[in-house]
mmCIF file as gemmi writes it, N, C-alpha and C atoms, coordinates in Angstrom:
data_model
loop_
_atom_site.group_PDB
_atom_site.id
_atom_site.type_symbol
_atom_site.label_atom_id
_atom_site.label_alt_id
_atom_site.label_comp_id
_atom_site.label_asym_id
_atom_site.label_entity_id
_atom_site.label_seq_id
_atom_site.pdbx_PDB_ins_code
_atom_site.Cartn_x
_atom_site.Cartn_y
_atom_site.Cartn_z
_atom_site.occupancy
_atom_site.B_iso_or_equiv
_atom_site.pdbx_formal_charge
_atom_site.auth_seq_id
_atom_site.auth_asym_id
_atom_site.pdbx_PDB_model_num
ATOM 1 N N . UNK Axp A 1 ? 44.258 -8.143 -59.366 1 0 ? 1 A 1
ATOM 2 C CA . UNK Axp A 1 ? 45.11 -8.416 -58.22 1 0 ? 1 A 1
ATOM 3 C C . UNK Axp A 1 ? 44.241 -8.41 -56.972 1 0 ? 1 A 1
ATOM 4 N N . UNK Axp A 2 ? 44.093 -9.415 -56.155 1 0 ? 2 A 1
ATOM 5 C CA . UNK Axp A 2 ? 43.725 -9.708 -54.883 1 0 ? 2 A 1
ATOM 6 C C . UNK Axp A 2 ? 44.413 -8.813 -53.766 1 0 ? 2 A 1
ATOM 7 N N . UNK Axp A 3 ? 43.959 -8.859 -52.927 1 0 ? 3 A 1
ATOM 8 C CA . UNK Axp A 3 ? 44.463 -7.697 -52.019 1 0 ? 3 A 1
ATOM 9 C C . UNK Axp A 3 ? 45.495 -8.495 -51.145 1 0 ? 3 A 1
ATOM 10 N N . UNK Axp A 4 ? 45.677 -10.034 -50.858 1 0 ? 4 A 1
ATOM 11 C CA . UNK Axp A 4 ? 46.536 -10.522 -50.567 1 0 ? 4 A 1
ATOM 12 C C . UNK Axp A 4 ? 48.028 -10.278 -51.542 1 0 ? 4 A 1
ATOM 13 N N . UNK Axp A 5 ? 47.687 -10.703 -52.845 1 0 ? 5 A 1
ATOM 14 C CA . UNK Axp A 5 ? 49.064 -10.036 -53.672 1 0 ? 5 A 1
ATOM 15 C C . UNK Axp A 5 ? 49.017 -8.472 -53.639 1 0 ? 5 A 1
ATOM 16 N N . UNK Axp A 6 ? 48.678 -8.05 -52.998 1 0 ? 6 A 1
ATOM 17 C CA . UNK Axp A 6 ? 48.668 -6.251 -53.415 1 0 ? 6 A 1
ATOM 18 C C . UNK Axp A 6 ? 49.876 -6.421 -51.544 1 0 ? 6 A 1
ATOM 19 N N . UNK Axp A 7 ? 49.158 -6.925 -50.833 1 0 ? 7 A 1
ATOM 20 C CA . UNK Axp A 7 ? 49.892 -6.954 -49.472 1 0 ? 7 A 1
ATOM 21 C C . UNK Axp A 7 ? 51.059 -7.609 -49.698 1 0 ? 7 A 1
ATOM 22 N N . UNK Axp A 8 ? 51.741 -8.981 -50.661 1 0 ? 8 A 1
ATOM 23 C CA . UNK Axp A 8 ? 52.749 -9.596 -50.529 1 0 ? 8 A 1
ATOM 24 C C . UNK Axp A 8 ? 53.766 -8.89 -51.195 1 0 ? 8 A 1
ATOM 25 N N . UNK Axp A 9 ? 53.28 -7.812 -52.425 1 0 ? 9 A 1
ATOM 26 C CA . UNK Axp A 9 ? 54.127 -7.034 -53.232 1 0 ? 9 A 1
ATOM 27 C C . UNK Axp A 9 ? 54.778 -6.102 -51.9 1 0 ? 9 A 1
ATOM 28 N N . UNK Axp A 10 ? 54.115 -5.885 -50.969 1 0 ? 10 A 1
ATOM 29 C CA . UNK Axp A 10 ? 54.602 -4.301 -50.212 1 0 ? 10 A 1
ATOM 30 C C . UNK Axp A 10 ? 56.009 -5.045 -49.758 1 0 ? 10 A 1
ATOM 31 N N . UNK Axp A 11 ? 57.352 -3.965 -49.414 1 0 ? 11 A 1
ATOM 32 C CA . UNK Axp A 11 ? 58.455 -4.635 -48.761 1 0 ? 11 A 1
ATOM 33 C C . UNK Axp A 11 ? 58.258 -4.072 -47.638 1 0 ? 11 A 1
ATOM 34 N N . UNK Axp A 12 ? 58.59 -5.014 -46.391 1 0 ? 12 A 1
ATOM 35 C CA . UNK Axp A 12 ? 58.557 -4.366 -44.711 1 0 ? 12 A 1
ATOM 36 C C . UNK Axp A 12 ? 60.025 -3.442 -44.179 1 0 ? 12 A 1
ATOM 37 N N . UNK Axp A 13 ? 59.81 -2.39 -43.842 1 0 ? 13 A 1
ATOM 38 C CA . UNK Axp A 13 ? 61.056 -1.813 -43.568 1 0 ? 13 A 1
ATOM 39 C C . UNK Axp A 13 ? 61.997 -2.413 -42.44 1 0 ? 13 A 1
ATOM 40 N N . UNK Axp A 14 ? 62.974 -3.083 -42.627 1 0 ? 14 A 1
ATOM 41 C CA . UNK Axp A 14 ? 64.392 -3.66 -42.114 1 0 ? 14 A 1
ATOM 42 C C . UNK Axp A 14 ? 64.266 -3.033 -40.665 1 0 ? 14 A 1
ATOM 43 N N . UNK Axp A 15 ? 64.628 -3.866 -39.724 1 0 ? 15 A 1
ATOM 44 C CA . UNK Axp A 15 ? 64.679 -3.563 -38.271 1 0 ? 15 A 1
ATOM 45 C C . UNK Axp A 15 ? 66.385 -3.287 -38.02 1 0 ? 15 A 1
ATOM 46 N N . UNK Axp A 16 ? 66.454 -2.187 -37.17 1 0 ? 16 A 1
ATOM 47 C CA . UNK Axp A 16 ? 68.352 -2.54 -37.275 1 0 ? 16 A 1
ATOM 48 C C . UNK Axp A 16 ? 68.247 -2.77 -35.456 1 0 ? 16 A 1
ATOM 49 N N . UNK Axp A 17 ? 68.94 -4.036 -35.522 1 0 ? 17 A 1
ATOM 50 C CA . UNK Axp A 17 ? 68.971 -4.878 -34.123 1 0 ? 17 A 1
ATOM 51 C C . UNK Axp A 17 ? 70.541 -4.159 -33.653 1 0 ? 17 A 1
ATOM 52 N N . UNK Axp A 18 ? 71.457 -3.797 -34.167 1 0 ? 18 A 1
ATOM 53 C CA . UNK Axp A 18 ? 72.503 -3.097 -33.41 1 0 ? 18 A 1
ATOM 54 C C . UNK Axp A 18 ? 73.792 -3.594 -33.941 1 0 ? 18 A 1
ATOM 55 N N . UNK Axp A 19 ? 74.034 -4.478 -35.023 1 0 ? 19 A 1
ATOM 56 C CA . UNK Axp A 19 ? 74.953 -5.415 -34.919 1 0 ? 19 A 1
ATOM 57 C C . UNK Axp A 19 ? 75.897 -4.848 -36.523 1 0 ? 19 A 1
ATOM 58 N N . UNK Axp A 20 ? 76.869 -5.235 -36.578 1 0 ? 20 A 1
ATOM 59 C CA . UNK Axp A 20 ? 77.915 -4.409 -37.595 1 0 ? 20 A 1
ATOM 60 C C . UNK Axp A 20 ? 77.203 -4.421 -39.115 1 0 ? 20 A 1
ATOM 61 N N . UNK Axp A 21 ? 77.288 -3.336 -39.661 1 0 ? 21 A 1
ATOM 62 C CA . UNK Axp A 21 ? 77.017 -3.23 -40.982 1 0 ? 21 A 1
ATOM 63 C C . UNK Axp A 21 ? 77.621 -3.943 -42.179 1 0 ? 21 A 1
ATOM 64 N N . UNK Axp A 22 ? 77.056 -3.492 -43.383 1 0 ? 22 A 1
ATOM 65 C CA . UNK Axp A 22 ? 77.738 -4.505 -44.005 1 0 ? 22 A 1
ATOM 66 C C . UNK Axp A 22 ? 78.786 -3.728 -44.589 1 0 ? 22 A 1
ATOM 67 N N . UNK Axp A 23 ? 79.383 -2.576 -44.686 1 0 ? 23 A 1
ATOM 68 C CA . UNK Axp A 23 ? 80.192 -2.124 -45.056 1 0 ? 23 A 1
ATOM 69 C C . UNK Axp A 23 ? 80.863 -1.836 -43.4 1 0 ? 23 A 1
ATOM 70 N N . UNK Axp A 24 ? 81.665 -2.673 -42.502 1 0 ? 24 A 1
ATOM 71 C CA . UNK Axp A 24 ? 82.182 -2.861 -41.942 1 0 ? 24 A 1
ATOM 72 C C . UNK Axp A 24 ? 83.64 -2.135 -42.107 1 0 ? 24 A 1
ATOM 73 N N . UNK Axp A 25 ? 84.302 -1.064 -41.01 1 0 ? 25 A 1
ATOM 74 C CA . UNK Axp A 25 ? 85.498 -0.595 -41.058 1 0 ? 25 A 1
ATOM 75 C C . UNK Axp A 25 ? 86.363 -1.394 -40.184 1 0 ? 25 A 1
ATOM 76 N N . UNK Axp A 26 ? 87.919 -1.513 -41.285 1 0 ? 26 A 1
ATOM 77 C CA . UNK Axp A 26 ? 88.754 -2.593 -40.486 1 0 ? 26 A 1
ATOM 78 C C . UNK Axp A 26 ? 89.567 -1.584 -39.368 1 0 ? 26 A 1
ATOM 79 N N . UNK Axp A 27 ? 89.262 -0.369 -39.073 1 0 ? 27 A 1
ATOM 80 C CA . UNK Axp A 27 ? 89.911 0.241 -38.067 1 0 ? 27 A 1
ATOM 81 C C . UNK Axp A 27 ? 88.577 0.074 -36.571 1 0 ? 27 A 1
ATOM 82 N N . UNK Axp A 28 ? 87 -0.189 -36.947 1 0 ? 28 A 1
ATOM 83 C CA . UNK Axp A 28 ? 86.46 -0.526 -35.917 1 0 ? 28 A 1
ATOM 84 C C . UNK Axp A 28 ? 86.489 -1.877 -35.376 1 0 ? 28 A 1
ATOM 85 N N . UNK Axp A 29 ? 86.846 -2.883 -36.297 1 0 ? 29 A 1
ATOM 86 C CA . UNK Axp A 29 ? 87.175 -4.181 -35.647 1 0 ? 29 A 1
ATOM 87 C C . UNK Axp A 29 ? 88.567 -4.119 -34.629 1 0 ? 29 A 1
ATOM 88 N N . UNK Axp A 30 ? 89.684 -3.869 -35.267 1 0 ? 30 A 1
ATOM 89 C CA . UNK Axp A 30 ? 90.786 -3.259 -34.448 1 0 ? 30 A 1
ATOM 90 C C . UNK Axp A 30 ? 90.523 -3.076 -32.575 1 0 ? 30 A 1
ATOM 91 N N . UNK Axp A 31 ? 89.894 -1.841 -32.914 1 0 ? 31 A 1
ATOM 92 C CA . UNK Axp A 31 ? 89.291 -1.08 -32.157 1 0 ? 31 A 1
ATOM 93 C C . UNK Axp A 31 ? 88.808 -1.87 -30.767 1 0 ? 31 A 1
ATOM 94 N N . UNK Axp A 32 ? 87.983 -2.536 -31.62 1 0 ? 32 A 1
ATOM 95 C CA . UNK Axp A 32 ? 86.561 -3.658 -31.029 1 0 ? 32 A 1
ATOM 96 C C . UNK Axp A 32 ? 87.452 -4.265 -29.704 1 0 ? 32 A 1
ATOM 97 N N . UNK Axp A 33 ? 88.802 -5.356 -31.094 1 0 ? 33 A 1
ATOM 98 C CA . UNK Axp A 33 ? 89.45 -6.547 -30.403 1 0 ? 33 A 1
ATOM 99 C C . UNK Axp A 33 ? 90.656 -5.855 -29.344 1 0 ? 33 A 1
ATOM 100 N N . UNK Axp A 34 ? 91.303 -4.648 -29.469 1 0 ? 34 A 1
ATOM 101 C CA . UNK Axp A 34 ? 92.049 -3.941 -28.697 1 0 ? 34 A 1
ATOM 102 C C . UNK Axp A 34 ? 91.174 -3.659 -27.267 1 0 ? 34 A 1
ATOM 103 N N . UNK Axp A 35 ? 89.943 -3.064 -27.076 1 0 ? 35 A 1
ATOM 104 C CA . UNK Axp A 35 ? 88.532 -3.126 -26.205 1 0 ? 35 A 1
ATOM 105 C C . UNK Axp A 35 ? 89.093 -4.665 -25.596 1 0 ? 35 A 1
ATOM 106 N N . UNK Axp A 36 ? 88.51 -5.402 -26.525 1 0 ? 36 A 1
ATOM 107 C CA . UNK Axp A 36 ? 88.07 -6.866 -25.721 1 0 ? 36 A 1
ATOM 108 C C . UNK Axp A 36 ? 89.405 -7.156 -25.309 1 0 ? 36 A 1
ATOM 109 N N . UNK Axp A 37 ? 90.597 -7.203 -25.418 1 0 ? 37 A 1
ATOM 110 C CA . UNK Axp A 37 ? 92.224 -7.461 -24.945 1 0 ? 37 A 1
ATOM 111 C C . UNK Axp A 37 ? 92.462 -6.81 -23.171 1 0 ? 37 A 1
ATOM 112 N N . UNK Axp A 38 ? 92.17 -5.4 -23.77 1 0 ? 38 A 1
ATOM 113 C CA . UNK Axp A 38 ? 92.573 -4.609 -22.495 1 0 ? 38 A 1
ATOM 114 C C . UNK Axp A 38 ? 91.377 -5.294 -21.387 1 0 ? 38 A 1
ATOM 115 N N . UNK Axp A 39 ? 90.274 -5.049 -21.371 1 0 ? 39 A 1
ATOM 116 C CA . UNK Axp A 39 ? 89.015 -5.433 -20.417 1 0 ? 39 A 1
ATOM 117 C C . UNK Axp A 39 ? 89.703 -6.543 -20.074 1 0 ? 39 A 1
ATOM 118 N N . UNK Axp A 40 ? 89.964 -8.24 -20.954 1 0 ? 40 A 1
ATOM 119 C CA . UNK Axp A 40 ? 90.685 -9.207 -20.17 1 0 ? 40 A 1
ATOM 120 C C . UNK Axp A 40 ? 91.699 -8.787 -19.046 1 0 ? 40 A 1
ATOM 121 N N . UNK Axp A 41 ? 92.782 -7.97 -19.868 1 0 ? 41 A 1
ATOM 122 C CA . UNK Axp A 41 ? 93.693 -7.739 -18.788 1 0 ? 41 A 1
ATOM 123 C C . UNK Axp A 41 ? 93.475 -7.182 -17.465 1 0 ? 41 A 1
ATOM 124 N N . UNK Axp A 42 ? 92.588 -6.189 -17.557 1 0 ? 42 A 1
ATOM 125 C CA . UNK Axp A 42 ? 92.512 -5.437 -16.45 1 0 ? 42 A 1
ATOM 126 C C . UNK Axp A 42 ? 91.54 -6.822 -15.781 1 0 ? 42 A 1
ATOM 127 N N . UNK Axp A 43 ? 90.556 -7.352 -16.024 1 0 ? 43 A 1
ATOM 128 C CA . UNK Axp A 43 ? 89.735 -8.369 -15.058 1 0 ? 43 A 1
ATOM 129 C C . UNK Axp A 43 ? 90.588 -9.015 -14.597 1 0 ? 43 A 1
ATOM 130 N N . UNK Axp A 44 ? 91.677 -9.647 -15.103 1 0 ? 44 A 1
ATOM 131 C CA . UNK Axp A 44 ? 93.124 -10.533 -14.892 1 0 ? 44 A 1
ATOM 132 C C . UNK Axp A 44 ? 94.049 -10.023 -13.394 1 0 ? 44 A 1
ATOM 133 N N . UNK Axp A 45 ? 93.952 -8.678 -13.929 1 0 ? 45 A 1
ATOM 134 C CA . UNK Axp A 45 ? 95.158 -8.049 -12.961 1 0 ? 45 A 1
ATOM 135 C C . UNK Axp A 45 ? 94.518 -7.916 -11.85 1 0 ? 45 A 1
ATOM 136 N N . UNK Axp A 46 ? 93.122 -7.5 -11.954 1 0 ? 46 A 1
ATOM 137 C CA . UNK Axp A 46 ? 92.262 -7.166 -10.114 1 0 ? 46 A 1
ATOM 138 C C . UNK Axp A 46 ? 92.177 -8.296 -9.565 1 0 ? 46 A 1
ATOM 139 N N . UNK Axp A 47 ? 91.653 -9.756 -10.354 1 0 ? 47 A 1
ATOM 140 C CA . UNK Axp A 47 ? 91.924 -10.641 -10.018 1 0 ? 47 A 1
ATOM 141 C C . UNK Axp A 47 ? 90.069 -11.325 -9.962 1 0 ? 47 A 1
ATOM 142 N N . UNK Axp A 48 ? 89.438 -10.827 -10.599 1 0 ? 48 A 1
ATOM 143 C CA . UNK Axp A 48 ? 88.174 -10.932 -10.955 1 0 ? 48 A 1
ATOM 144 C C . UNK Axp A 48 ? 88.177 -12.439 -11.354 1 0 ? 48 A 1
ATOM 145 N N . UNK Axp A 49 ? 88.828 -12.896 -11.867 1 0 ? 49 A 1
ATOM 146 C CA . UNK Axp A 49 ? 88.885 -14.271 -12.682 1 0 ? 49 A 1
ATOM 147 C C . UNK Axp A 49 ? 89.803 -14.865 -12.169 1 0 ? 49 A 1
């Protein structure tokens, strides 16, 4: 084995960029879209938009 295949065998450890897992809970999506609802409203009501 060449030291290039000795390097292509290694696996690189996974970066976690921030974004939902894959075992995803349907009470944090909820959550999420209830968040993103209210924020509209309130930008709505001050009059931001």
């Amino acid at each position: 084995m060449t030291s290039t295949a000795a390097t292509a065998d290694r696996t690189l450890p996974t970066t976690r960029t921030g974004g939902p897992d894959d075992e995803s809970n349907p009470l944090e999506h909820i959550l999420g879209w209830t968040l993103v609802v209210v924020l509209a409203m309130l930008i709505t009501q001050v009059g931001l938009l």
